[in-house]
N, C-alpha and C positions, 0 to 999 in steps of 0.2 A: 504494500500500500504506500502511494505516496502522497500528494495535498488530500486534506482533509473533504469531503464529498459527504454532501446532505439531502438526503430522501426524505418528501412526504408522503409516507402509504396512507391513501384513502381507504376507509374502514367503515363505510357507509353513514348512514344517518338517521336521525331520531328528531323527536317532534315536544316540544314543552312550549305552554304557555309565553305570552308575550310577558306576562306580567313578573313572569318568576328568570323572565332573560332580566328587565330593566326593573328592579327591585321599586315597588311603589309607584310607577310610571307609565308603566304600560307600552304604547296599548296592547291591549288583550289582544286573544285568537291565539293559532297554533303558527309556532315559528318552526320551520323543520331547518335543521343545525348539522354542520358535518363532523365526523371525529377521525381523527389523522392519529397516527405515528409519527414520529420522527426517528430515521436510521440515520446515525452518523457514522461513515466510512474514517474510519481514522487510524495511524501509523502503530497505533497499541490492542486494534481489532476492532469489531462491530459494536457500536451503543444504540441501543434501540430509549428513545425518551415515551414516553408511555405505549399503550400496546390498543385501544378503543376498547370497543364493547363484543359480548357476547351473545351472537344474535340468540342464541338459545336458552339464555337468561333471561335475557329483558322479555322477550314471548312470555316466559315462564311468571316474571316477576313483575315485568314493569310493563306491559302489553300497550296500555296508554301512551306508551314514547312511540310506537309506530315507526319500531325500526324496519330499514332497507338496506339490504347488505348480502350479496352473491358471494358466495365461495372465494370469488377473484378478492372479495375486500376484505378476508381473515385475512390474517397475520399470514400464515401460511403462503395462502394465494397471493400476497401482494409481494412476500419474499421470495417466493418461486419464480413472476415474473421478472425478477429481476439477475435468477439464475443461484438462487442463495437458497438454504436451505436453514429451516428451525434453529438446527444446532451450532450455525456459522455464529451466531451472535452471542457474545463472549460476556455484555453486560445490560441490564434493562435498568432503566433511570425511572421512578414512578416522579410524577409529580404531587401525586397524590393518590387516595385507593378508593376513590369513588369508581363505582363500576363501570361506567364511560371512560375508565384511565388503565384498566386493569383486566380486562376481557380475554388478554391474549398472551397473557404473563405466561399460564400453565404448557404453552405451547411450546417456551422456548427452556427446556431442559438445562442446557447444558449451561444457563449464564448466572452470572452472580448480577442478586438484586441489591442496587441503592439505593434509600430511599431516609426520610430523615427520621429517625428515631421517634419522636413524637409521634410520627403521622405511624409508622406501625402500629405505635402503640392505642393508639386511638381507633385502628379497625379493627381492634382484638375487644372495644370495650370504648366502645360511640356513645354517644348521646343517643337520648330516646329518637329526637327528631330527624338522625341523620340515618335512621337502620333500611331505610333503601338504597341512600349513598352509598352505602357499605355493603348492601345486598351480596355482592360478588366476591367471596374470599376465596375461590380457585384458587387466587396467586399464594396463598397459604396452607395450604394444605391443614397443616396442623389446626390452625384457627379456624378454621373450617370444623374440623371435626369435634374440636371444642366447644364452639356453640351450636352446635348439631346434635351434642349427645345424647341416642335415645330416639334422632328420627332418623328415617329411612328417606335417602337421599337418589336424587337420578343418579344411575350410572354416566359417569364420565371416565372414558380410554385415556383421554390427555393426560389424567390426574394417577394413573396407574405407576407410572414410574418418575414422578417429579416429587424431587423434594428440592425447595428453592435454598438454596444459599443466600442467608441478607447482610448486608454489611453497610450498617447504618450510621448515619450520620448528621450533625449539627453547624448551623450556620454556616457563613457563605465558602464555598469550597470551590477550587479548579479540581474536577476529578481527573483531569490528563490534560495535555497540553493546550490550552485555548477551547476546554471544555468547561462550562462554569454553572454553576448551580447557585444563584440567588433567595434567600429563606423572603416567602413574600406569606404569611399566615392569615387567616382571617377568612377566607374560603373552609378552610380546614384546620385542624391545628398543625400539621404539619409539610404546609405546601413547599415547593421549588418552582421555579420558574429555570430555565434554560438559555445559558448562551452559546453560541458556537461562533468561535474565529474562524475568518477563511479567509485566500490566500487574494482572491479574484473578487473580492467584495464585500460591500458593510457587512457585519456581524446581523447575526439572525438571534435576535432575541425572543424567546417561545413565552408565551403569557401562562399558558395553560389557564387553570381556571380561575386563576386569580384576575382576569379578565376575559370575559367571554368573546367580545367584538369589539373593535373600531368605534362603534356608536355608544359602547360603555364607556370607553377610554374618554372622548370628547367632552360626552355629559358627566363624567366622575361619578357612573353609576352606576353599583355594584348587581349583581345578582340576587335573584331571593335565596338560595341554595346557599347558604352561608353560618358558621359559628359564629364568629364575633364578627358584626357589621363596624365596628370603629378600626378594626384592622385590618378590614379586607380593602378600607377606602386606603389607608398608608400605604398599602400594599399595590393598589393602584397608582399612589401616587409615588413610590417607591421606580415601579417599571418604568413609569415617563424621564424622571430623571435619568435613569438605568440608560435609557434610550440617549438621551441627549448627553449624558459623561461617554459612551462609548461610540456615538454616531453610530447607535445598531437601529435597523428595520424590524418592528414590531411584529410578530405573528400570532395570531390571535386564535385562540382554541377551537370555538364553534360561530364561526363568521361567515355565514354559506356567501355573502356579496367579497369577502374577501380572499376565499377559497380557491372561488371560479379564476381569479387570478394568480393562483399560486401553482408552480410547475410540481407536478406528480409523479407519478410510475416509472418510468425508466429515465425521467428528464430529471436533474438534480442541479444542486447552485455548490459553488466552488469556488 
């Protein structure tokens, strides 16, 4: 491997309220949202920054989000397209474990998971209000069968031979060379946001959910889906600076108008 190379894998999409995108605000109706991966190609091996959702989950669980998502948009399918296999990928970055970040965790075997210690500890033992966020502990095996105990669970093959490696971590880190993890909280208790240096252009800095869209960012207005709403705005206004101390390009989590213009599949920024 040599200059660092950045993938967005499209991993379909889901549908929530206007109201619970732009917290207090509106307007209402169903906004349908996309959920990406981020694969970073980099000199130390494959970082994958969250993984989407699980179409057979959210049926399961969350059927109201009215996901869409073909085979080609798992994890799988969108790293086959690219000639890559499950196993290639050597690290998974969560930004958080809400199950729109965490769908496609159990897929990838072989990698060691980052993620920041709080926010583990927080989908082992959520708030009452967040136990759909958390819906989806695949990516944990163990905390899966923990708060399961006693029920009979669908069969899942994924989960047959995964036990994930975590190696957790606190405030702002480079985890390899011009890869940076930002602590922005307030969404969750223990969010990241994403930066990645590259060689041919502004730095790509990923909001995750600590900013849902472009239209959140303007109006400084957060999401309904949130822990502490006084820290989730810091943490918005955290990213803006972020943006203007590094001259980085903001990429925003589920911005279907900002999407349509961001290069995908086998096209990548370098």
């Amino acid at each position: 491997m040599s200059d660092t190379k950045v993938y967005l894998l499209d991993g379909g999409t889901l549908v929530i309220d206007g109201f619970h995108v732009f917290w207090n605000r509106g307007p209402g109706g169903e906004v349908r949202f996309p959920c990406y991966a981020v694969l970073i190609e980099h000199k130390d091996g494959y970082y994958m920054f969250d993984t989407g959702y699980d179409f057979d989950h959210v049926m399961r669980v969350l059927p109201f989000e009215k996901p869409i998502q073909d085979k080609a948009q798992t994890i799988p399918g969108q790293l086959a397209a690219l000639g890559l296999k499950t196993d290639d990928i050597n690290y998974v970055i969560n930004s958080h474990y809400h199950f729109d970040h965490c769908g496609g965790n159990k897929h990838l075997h072989k990698a060691c998971t980052i993620c920041h210690k709080k926010e583990l500890e927080a989908s082992a033992n959520c708030q009452p209000f967040e136990h759909l966020g958390y819906s989806d502990l695949t990516f944990a095996p163990d905390i899966l069968k923990k708060k399961n105990a006693g029920k009979e669970l669908p069969p899942d093959p994924a989960l047959d031979m995964f036990t994930p490696k975590f190696e957790t971590v606190t405030g702002d880190q480079e985890i390899a060379k011009g890869i940076h993890l930002f602590e922005t909280p307030g969404h969750t208790a223990g969010h990241y946001s994403l930066m990645v240096e590259l060689k041919n252009r502004r730095p790509m800095l990923f909001t995750a959910d600590a900013c849902y869209t472009k239209k959140n960012m303007e109006m400084m207005c957060i999401s309904s889906f949130h822990l502490d709403p006084t820290e989730s705005v810091k943490s918005m206004k955290r990213l803006k600076e972020l943006a203007e101390k590094h001259d980085a390009e903001l990429f925003y989590s589920h911005d279907l108008e900002s999407f349509k213009g961001y290069q995908t599949g086998a096209n990548y920024y370098s």
